[in-house]
C-alpha positions, 0 to 999 in steps of 0.5 A: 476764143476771140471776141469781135465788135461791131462798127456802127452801122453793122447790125449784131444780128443772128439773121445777119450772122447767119445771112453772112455765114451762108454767103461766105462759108456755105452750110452750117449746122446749129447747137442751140444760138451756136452756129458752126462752119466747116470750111477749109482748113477749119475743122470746126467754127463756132460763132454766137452773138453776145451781148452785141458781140461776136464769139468766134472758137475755131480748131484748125487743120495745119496739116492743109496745103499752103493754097487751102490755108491761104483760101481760109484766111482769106475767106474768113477775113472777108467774112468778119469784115462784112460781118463787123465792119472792121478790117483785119487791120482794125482788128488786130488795131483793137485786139492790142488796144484791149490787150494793153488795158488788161 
């Protein structure tokens, strides 16, 4: 399970959450607050907000072609950047900060 913040500015909202899901993945299904996304090589996403911050669980297909892997790395980037404000970049930048505190 991975745990996102949001810059300031970017909303922690189920409407946005679920607004940014259909741009970037299309359809979703919902199990109570969790909403899941099958998109690409992603079998199964499940996404909530907590306590102003995004839970993300994924199982991923590996036995997807280069192009298809590609395409969801890409397309889910995008989609947290717009979700949280963080880039890839200042997330992995935020991941090793909160690695080296525990």
């Amino acid at each position: 399970m991975r745990e996102y913040k949001f810059k300031r500015g970017f909303k922690p909202t189920i409407e946005r959450l679920e607004e940014m899901i259909k741009k970037h993945f299309g359809e979703y299904s919902k199990d109570g607050d969790v909403y899941i996304v099958k998109f690409g090589a992603i079998e199964e996403l499940r996404l909530w907000i907590e306590n102003k911050k995004l839970f993300a669980e994924s199982k991923t297909n590996k036995d997807v072609s280069d192009d298809v892997a590609m395409m969801t790395i890409k397309t889910y980037n995008k989609f947290l950047e717009e979700l949280t404000g963080y880039t890839a970049k200042e997330r992995q930048k935020l991941m090793k900060k909160e690695v080296e505190k525990d």
